[in-house]
N, C-alpha and C positions, 0 to 999 in steps of 0.2 A: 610358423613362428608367431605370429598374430593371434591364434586362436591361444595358445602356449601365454603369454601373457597376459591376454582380459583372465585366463582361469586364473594363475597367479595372482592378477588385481582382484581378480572378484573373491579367492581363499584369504587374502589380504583384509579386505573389506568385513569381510564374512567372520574372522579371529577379533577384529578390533570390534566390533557389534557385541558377539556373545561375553569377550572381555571385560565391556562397558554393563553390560548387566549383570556379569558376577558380581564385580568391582560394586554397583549402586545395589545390589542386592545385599552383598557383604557389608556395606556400611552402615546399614540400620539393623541389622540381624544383631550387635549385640544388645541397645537398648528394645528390644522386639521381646529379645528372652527375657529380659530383666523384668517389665513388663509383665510379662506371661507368669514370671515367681513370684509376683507381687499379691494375685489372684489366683485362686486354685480351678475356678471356672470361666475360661477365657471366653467371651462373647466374640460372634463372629457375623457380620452381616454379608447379605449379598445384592449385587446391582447387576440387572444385564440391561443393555440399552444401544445407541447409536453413539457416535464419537466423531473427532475430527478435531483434525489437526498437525502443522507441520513436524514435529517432533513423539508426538503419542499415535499417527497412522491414522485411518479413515475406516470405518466400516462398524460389525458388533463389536461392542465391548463387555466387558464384563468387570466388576468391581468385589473382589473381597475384603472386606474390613474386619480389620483385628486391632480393637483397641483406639488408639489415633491415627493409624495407621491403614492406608488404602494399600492395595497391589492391582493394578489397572494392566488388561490386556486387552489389544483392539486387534480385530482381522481382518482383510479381505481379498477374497482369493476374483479374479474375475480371468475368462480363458475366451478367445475366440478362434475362429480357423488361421488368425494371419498376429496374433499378439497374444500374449500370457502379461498378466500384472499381479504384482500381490505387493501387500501394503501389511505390515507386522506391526505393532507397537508394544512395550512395555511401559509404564510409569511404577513409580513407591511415589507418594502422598503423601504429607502428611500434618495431621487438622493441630493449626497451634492456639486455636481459640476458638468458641462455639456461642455462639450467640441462639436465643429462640427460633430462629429459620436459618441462620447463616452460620457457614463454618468458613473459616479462613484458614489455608492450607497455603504452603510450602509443596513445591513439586520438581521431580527429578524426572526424565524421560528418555528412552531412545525409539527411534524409527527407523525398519530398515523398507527401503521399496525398491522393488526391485520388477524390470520390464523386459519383456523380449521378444523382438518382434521380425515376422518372416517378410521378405522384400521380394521381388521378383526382378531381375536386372535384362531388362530390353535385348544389350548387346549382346551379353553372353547367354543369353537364355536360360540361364539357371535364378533358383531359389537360395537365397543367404540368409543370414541371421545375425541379427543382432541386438547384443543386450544392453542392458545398463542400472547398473546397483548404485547406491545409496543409502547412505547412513545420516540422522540427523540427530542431535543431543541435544536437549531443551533443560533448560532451569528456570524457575519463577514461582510467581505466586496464584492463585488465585481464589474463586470464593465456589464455596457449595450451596446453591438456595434449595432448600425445602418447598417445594411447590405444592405438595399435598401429601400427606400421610405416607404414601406409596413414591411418587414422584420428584425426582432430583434433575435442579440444572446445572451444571457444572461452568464455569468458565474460568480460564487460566491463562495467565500469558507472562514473559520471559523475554530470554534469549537464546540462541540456538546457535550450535555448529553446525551449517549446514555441510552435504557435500562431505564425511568426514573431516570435518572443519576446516575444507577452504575457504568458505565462508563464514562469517560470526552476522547476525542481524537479530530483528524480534522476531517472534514468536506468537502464535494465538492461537488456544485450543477450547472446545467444546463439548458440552454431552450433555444428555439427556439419559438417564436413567429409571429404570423400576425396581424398585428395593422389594425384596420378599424375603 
């Protein structure tokens, strides 16, 4: 009966996540196309780098830019004999003013983490398991510095649902990028 419910909370979890990135995906998709009719040669830039942060996840990321608009994914997968972690992120971006080295953006986010870890129980001699997901949705602002030709700092901060918003608090995210 126990095992029967985490999967339920965690398919639970798991629908409102992908939901939340349709949902933030579909709502700049229409000024994205409009955008995209305006110019018949759309520029597209690219960032891969490191990341962090409670709402965008921890590990590589990667940044494609179209236009004023970023699409931010962060990964990290880490496994050992006794625990599995993984840390997902998406972010949409987006630069509402650009200055010589700084861009000020607007940012939308989710993060899902998720853990699962094997126990060893004394009494009964057996091995068990146990998981624990997470979802986090972040909104705010923050700036893009131009560090050098090639190199981008990122920093951003908001507020967040944590917890599939049992929580609401701030938020502070990071990154370093290399644009090519």
């Amino acid at each position: 009966m126990k095992n029967s419910t985490l999967i339920l909370l965690l398919n639970h979890k798991i629908f409102i996540f992908l939901l939340s990135i349709l949902f933030l995906g579909s709502s700049f998709s229409g000024k994205a196309q409009s955008a995209q009719m305006d110019s018949s040669a759309t520029k597209f830039s690219h960032q891969l780098g490191i990341a962090a942060g409670f709402t965008t996840a921890y590990g590589l990321s990667y940044k494609l830019g179209v236009k004023n608009f970023y699409f931010q994914t962060t990964f990290t997968p880490y496994k050992t004999e006794y625990s599995t972690r993984l840390a997902s992120g998406t972010s949409v971006l987006y630069v509402f003013d650009k200055f010589s080295r700084t861009n000020l953006l607007f940012y939308c986010s989710n993060a899902l983490y998720l853990k699962v870890y094997k126990d060893f129980d004394i009494q009964t001699k057996r091995y068990f398991r146990y998981s624990y997901l997470t979802i986090n949705t972040g909104l705010g602002f923050g700036f893009e510095r131009k560090l050098s030709k090639n190199f981008r700092f990122t920093t951003m901060f908001g507020y967040a649902g944590y917890d599939s918003f049992k929580r609401i608090n701030l938020t502070g995210e990071v990154g370093l990028f290399f644009k090519f």
